[in-house]
ROBAFI-636078 format. One record per residue (C-alpha): residue in one letter; x, y, z. Coordinates in Angstrom, 2 decimals. Layout:
BEGIN
+-----+---------+---------+---------+
: res :       u :       v :       w :
+-----+---------+---------+---------+
:   A :       X :       Y :       Z :
...
+-----+---------+---------+---------+
This chain:
BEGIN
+-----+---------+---------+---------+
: res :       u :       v :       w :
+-----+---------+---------+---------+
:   X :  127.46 :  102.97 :  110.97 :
:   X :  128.34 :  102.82 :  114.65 :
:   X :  126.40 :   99.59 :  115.89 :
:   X :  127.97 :   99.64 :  119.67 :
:   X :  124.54 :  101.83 :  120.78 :
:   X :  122.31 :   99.31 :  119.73 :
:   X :  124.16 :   96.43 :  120.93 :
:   X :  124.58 :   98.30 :  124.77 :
:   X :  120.95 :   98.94 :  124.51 :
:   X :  119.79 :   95.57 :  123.59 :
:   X :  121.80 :   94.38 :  126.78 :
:   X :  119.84 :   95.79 :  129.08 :
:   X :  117.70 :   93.60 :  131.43 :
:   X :  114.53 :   92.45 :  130.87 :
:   X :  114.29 :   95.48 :  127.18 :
:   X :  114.68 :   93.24 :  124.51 :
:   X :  111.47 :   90.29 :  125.49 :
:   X :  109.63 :   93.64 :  126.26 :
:   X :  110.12 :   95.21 :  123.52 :
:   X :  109.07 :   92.08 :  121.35 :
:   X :  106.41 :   92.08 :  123.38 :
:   X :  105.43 :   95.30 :  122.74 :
:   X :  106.18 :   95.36 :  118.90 :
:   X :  103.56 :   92.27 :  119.10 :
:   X :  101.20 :   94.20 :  121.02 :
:   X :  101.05 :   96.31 :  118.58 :
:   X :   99.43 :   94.64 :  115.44 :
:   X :   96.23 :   94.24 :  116.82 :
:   X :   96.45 :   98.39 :  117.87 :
:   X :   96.93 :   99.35 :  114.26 :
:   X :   94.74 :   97.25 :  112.59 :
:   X :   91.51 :   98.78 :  114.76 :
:   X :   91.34 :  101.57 :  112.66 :
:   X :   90.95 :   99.59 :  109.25 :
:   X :   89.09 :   97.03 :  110.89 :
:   X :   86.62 :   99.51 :  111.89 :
:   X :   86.95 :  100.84 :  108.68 :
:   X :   86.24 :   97.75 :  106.49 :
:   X :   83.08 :   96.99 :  108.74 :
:   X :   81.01 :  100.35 :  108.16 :
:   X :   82.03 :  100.01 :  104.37 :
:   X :   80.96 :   95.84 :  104.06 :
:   X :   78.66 :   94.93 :  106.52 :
:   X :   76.90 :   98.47 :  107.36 :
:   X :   76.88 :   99.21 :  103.46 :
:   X :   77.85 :  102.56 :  104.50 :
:   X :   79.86 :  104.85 :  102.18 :
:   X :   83.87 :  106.29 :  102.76 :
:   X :   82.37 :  109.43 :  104.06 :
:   X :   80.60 :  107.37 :  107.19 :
:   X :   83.65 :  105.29 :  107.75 :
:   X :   85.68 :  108.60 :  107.68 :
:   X :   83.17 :  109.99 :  110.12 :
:   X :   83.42 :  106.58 :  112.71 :
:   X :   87.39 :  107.14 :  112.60 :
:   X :   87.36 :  110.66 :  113.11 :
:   X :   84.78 :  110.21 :  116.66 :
:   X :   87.63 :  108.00 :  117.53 :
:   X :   90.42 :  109.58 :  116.47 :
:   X :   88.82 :  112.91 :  118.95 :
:   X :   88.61 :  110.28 :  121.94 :
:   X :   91.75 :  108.83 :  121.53 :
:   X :   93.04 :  112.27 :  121.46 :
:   X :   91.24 :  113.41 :  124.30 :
:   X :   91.98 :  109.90 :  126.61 :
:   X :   95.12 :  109.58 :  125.98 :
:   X :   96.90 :  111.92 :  128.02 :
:   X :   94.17 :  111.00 :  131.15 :
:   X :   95.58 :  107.40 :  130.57 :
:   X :   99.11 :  108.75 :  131.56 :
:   X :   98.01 :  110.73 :  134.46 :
:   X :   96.01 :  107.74 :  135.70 :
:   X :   99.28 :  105.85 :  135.02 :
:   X :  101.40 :  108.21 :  137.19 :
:   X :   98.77 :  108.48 :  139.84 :
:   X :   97.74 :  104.53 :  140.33 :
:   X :  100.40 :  103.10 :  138.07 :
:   X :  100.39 :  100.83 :  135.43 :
:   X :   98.28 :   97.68 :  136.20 :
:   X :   94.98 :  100.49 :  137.42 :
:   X :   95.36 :  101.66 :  133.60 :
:   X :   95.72 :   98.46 :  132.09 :
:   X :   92.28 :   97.30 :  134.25 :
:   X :   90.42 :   99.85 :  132.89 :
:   X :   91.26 :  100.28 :  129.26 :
:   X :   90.74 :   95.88 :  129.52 :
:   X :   87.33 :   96.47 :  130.44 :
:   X :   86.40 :   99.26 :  128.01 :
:   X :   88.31 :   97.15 :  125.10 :
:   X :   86.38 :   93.85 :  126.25 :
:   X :   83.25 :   95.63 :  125.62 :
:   X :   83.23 :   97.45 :  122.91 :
:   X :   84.80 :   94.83 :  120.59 :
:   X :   82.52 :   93.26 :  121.77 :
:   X :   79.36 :   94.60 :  121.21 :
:   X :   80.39 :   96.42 :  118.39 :
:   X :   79.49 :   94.43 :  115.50 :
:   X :   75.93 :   94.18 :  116.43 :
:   X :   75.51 :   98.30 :  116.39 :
:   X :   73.65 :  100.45 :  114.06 :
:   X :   75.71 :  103.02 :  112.74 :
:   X :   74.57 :  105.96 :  115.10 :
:   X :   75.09 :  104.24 :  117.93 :
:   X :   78.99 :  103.21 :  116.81 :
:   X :   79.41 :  106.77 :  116.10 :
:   X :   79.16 :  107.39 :  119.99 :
:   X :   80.60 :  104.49 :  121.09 :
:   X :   83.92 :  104.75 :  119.39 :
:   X :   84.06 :  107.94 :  120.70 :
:   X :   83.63 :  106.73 :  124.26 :
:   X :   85.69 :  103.87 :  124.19 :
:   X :   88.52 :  105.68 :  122.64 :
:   X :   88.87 :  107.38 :  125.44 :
:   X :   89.87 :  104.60 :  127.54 :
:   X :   91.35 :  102.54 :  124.95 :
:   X :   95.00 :  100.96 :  125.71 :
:   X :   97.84 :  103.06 :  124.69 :
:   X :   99.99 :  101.13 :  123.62 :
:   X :  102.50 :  103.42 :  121.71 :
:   X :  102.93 :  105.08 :  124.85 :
:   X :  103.30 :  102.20 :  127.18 :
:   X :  106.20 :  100.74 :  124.86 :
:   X :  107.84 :  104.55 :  125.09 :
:   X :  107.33 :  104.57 :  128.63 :
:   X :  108.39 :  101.28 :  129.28 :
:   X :  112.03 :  101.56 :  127.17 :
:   X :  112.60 :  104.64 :  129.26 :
:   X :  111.83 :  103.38 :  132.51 :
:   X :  114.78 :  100.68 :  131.55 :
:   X :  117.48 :  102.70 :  129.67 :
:   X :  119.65 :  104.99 :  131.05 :
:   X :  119.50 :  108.40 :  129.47 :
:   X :  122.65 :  108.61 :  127.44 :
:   X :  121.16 :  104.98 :  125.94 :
:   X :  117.06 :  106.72 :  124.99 :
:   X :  117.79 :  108.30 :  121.47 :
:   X :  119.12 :  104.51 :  120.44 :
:   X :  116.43 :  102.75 :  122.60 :
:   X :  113.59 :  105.26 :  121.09 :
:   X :  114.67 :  104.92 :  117.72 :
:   X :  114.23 :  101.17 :  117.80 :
:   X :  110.78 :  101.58 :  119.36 :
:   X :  109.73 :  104.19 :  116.35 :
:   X :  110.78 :  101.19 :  114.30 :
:   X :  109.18 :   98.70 :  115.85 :
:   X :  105.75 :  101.06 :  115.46 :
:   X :  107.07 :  100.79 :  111.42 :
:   X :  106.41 :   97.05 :  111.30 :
:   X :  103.41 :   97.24 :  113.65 :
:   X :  101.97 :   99.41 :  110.89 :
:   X :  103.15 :   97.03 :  108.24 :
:   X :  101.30 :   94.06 :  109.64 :
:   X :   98.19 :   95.40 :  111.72 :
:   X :   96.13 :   97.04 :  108.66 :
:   X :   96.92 :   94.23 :  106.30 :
:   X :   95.40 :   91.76 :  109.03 :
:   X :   92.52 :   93.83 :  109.19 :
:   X :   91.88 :   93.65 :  105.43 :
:   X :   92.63 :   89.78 :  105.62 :
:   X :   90.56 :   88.64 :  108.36 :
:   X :   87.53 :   90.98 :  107.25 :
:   X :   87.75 :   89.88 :  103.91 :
:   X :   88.57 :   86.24 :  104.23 :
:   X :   85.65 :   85.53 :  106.43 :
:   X :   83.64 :   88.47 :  108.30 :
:   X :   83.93 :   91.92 :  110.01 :
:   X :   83.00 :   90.35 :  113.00 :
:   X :   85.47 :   87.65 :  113.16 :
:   X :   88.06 :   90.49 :  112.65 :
:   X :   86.47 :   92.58 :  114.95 :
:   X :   86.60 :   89.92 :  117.64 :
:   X :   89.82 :   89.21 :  117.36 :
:   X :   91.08 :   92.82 :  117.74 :
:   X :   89.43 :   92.90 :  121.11 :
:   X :   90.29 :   89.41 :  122.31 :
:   X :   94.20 :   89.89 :  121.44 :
:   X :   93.82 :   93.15 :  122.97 :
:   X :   92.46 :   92.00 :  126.25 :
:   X :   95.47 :   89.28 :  126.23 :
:   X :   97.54 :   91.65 :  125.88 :
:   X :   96.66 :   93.93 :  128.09 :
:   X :   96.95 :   90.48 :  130.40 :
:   X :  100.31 :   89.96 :  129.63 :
:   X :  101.50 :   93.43 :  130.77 :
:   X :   99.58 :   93.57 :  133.41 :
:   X :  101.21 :   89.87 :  135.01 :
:   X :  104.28 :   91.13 :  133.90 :
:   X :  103.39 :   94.53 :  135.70 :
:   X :  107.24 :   96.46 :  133.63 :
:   X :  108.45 :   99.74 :  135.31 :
:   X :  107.05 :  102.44 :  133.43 :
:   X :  109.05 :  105.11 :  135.67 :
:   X :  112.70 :  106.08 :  136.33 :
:   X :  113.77 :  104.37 :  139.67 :
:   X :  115.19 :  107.99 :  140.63 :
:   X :  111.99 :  110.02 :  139.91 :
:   X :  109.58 :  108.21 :  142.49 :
:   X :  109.29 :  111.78 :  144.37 :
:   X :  106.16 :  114.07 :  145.10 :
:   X :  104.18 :  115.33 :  141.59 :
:   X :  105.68 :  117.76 :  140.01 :
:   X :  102.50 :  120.56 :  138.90 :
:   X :  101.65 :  120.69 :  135.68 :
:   X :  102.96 :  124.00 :  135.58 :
:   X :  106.11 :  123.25 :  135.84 :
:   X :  106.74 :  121.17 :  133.39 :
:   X :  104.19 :  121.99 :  130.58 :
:   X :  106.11 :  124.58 :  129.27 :
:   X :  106.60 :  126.64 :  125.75 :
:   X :  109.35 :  124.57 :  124.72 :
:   X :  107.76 :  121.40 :  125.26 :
:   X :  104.96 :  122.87 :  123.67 :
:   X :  106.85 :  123.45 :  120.90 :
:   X :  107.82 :  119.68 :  121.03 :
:   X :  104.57 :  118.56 :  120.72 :
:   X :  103.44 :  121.02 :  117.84 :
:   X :  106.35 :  118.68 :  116.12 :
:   X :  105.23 :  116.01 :  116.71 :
:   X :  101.62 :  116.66 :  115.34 :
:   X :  103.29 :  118.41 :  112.27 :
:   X :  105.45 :  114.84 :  111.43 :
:   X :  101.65 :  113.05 :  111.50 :
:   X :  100.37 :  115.94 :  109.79 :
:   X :  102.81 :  115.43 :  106.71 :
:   X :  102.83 :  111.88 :  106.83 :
:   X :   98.80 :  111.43 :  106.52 :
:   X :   98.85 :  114.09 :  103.84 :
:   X :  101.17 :  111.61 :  101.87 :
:   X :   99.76 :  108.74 :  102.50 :
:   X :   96.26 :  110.50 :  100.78 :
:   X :   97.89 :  111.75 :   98.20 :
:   X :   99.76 :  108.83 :   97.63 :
:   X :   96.33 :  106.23 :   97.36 :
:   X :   95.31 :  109.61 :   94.79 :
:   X :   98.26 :  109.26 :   92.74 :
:   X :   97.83 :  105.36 :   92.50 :
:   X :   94.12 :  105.24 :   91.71 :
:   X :   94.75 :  108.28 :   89.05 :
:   X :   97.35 :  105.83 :   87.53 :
:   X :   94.92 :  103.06 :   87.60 :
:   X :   96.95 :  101.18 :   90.04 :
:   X :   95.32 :  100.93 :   93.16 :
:   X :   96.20 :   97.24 :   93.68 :
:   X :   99.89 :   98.23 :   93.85 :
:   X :   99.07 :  100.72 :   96.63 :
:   X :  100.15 :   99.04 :   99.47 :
:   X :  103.68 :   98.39 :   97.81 :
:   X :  104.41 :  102.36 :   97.70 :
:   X :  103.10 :  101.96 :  101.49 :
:   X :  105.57 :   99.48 :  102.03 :
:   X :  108.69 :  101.77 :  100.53 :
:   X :  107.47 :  104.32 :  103.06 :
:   X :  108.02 :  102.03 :  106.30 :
:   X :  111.47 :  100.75 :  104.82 :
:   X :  112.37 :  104.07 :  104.01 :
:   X :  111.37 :  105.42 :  107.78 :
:   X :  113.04 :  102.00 :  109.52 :
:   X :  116.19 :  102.87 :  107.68 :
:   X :  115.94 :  106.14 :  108.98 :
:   X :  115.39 :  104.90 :  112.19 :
:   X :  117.78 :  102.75 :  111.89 :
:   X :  120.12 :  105.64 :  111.35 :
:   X :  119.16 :  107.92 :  114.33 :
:   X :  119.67 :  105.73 :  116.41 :
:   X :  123.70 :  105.60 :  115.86 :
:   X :  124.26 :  109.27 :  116.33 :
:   X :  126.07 :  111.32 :  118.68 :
:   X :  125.11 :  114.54 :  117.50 :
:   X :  121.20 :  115.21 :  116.17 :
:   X :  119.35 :  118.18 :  114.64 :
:   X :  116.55 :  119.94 :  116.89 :
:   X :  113.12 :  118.05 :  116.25 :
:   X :  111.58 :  121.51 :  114.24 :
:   X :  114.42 :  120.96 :  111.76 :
:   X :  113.63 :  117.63 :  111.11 :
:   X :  110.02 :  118.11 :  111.05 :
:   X :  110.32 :  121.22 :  108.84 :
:   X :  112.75 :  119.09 :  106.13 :
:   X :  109.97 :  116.19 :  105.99 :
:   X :  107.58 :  119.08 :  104.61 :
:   X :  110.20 :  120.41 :  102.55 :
:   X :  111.11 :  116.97 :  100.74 :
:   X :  107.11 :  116.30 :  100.19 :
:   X :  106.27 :  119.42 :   98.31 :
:   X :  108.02 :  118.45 :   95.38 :
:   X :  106.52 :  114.69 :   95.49 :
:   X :  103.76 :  115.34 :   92.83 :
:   X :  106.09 :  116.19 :   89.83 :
:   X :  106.84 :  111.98 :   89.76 :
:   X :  103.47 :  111.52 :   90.01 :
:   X :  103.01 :  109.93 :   86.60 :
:   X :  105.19 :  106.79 :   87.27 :
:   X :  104.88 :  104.54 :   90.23 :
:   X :  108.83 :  104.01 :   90.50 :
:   X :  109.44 :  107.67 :   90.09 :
:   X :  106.73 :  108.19 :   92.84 :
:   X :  108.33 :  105.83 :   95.05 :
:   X :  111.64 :  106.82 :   94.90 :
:   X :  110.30 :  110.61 :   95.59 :
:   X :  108.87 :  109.29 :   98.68 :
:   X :  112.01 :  108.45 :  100.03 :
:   X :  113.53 :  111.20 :  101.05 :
:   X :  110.30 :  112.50 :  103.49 :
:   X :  109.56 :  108.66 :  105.20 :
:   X :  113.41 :  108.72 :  105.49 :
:   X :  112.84 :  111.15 :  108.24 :
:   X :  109.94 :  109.74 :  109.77 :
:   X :  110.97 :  107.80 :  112.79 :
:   X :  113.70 :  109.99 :  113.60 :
:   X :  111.62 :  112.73 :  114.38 :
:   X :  109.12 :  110.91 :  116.18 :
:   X :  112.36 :  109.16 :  118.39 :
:   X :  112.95 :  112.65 :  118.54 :
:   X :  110.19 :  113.79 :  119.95 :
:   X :  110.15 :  111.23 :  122.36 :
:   X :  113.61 :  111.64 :  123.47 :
:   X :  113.19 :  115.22 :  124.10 :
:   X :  109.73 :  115.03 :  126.03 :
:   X :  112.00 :  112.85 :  128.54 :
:   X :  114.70 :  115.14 :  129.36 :
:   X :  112.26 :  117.97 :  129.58 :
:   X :  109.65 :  116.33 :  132.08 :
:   X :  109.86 :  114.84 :  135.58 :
:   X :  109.41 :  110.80 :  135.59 :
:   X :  106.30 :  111.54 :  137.96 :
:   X :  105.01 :  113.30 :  135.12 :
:   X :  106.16 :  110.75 :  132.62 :
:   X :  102.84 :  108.90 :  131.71 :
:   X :  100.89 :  112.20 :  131.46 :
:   X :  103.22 :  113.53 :  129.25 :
:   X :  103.68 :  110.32 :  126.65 :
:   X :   99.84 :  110.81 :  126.51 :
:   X :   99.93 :  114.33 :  125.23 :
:   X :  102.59 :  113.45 :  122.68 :
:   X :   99.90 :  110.75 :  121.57 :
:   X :   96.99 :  113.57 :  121.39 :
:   X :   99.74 :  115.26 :  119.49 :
:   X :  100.42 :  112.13 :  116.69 :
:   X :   96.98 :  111.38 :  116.44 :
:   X :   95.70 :  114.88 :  116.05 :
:   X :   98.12 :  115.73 :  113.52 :
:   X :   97.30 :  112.91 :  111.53 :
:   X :   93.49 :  113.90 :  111.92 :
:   X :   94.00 :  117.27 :  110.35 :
:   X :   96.39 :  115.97 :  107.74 :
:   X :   94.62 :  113.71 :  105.80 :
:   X :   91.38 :  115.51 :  105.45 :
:   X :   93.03 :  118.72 :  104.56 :
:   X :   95.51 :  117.29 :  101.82 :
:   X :   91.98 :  115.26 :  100.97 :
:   X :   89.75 :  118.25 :   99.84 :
:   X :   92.67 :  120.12 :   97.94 :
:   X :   93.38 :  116.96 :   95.94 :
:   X :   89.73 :  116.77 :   95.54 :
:   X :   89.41 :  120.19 :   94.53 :
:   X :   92.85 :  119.71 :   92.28 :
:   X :   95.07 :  117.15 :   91.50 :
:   X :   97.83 :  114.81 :   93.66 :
:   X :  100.26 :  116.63 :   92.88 :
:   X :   98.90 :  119.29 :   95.46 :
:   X :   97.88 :  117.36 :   97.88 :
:   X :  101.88 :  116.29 :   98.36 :
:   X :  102.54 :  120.20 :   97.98 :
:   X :  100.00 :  121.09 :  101.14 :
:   X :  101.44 :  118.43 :  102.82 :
:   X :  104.11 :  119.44 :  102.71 :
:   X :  104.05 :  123.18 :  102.90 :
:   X :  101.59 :  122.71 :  106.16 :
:   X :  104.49 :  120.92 :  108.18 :
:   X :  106.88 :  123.50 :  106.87 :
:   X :  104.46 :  126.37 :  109.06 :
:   X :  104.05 :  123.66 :  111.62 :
:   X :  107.80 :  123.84 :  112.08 :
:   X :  108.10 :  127.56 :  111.97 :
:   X :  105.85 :  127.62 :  114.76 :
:   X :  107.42 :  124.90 :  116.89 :
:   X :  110.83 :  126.83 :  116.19 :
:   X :  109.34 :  130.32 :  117.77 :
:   X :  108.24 :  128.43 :  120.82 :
:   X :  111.60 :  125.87 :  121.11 :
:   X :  114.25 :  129.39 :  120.78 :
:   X :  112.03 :  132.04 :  122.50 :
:   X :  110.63 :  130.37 :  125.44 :
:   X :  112.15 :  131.95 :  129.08 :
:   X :  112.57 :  128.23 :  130.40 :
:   X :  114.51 :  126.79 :  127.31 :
:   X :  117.73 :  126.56 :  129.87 :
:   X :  115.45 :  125.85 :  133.43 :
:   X :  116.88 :  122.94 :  135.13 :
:   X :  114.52 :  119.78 :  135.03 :
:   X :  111.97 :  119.75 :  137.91 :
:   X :  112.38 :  116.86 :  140.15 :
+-----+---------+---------+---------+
């Protein structure tokens, strides 16, 4: 394993306390969702459909915001973003524990619009600072630190809802938030390449079939990733072992870090479809270990192995394709991508286990990334622009 990448990455002024930063930034980001979560099912007494139904109105505003965050980033820069998604997080965290449930359905959905997006900040933000032949190395060890962020945030949420109230937990999603948000916006980090300060670059230009076809893999990775993680929780509770849950969880980070970890050291990578496409590949076999845990979490392997590398990938590739005036808008349509990939996974992989077994749920999964990728592959090889010079 080469490890000269990493180390001429992590010597690059001002990256490493920003990416620290960043990674910390990040807990409070991805335990919203559970915190959220754990409130409509304990203190609204409302069932797992209704909490499904709160995280899905946010999961659409996300998807819909997030790309208008990274054009208001491009247009007015960083700290004009940061103000506004401050203000929307202030509030709603807010006010949020003291809404009925109809009224949080709508709010979520408003405020997700405008909340901070932090994933793309900390991709925007590494490469603004590394040079280009230094991104795949730099990307990789942001899709890692997004790993650990989803190690810790969730199990916070659980903790601090559990251990005292949904409110407290609520609270202090919004107040670290808002500190956060603080932080960056004091330290005000370059979210642009120096060299790409010129006039916009129209949408046209840029938003092409290949890249496109870069975002379609994107979504697909999230699509087979949520599909596991249901079936997974399936397999666990059909075992009777719910409690151990979180361990098979755990597996799939290490598995994906390692992976990262990996990807990062290369010269040479596959395209992003062919990544993408073997994730789906290695999860449609996953149910046939379904009947022990350590059979089912070596079988997960293989897929979360892959994880971060494609989503490095993805990131990697939307750089070299779009124009750093462009840079913001772009990070925010990979985001729509992630989340709304995720958002189709898990429900779909949800009603097929619920109209079969686990096992199938892994199989859709995995088979649905597999199309995913056939479709990002027409768009990457027969799109007229696949050798057009960059637009500057």
């Amino acid at each position: 394993m080469n490890l000269a990448p990493y180390l001429a990455v992590l010597r690059t002024p001002r990256l490493p306390s920003l990416m620290l930063l960043m990674l910390v930034a990040r807990v409070p980001a991805t335990a919203a969702g559970m915190t959220i979560t754990m409130h409509v099912l304990l203190s609204l007494e409302r069932g797992y459909g209704a909490a499904g139904l709160v995280g899905a109105m946010a999961t659409i505003g996300i998807a819909v915001g997030a790309p208008l965050m990274g054009r208001l980033t491009d247009r007015r820069g960083l700290r004009a973003m940061l103000a506004l998604s401050m203000l929307s997080e202030a509030v709603f965290w807010f006010v949020a524990p003291f809404l009925p449930f109809e009224v949080l359905l709508v709010t979520c959905f408003v405020s997700g619009i405008a909340v901070m997006p932090v994933m793309q900040i900390g991709r925007q933000i590494t490469t603004a600072l590394v040079a280009e032949e230094g991104r795949r190395t730099a990307l990789a060890m942001d899709s890692m630190a997004v790993e650990v962020a989803f190690m810790a945030g969730p199990a916070l949420g659980v903790f601090l809802t559990t251990h005292w109230h949904s409110r407290v937990a609520m609270w202090a999603v919004g107040a670290s938030m808002v500190v956060f948000g603080l932080v960056l916006y004091a330290v005000n980090p370059p979210v642009r390449d120096d060299v790409d300060h010129g006039v916009p670059v129209p949408r046209a230009e840029w938003l092409t079939g290949r890249l496109v076809g870069v975002l379609i893999s994107a979504g697909g990775a999230t699509f087979v990733l949520s599909g596991v993680e249901v079936a997974v929780v399936a397999s666990m509770r059909g075992m009777d072992l719910t409690d151990w849950t979180g361990a098979l969880i755990a597996v799939m980070c290490v598995a994906s870090l390692v992976g990262g970890f990996v990807y990062g050291g290369l010269d040479r990578v596959p395209p992003i479809w062919v990544m993408m496409g073997v994730m789906g590949v290695l999860a449609v076999p996953i149910g046939l270990f379904g009947g022990s845990p350590w059979l089912l979490a070596l079988a997960l392997v293989p897929t979360n192995f892959l994880c971060a590398p494609t989503i490095a990938g993805t990131g990697e590739a939307i750089t070299r394709m779009t124009p750093g005036s462009a840079r913001g808008e772009a990070m925010g349509l990979q985001g729509s991508a992630f989340t709304l990939g995720a958002a189709l996974g898990a429900p779909f992989t949800g009603f097929v286990i619920d109209h079969s077994s686990p096992g199938w749920g892994f199989f859709v999964a995995g088979l649905g990334a597999v199309a995913i990728a056939a479709g990002s592959m027409v768009l990457t090889t027969r799109s007229r622009d696949s050798r057009a010079p960059l637009p500057r």
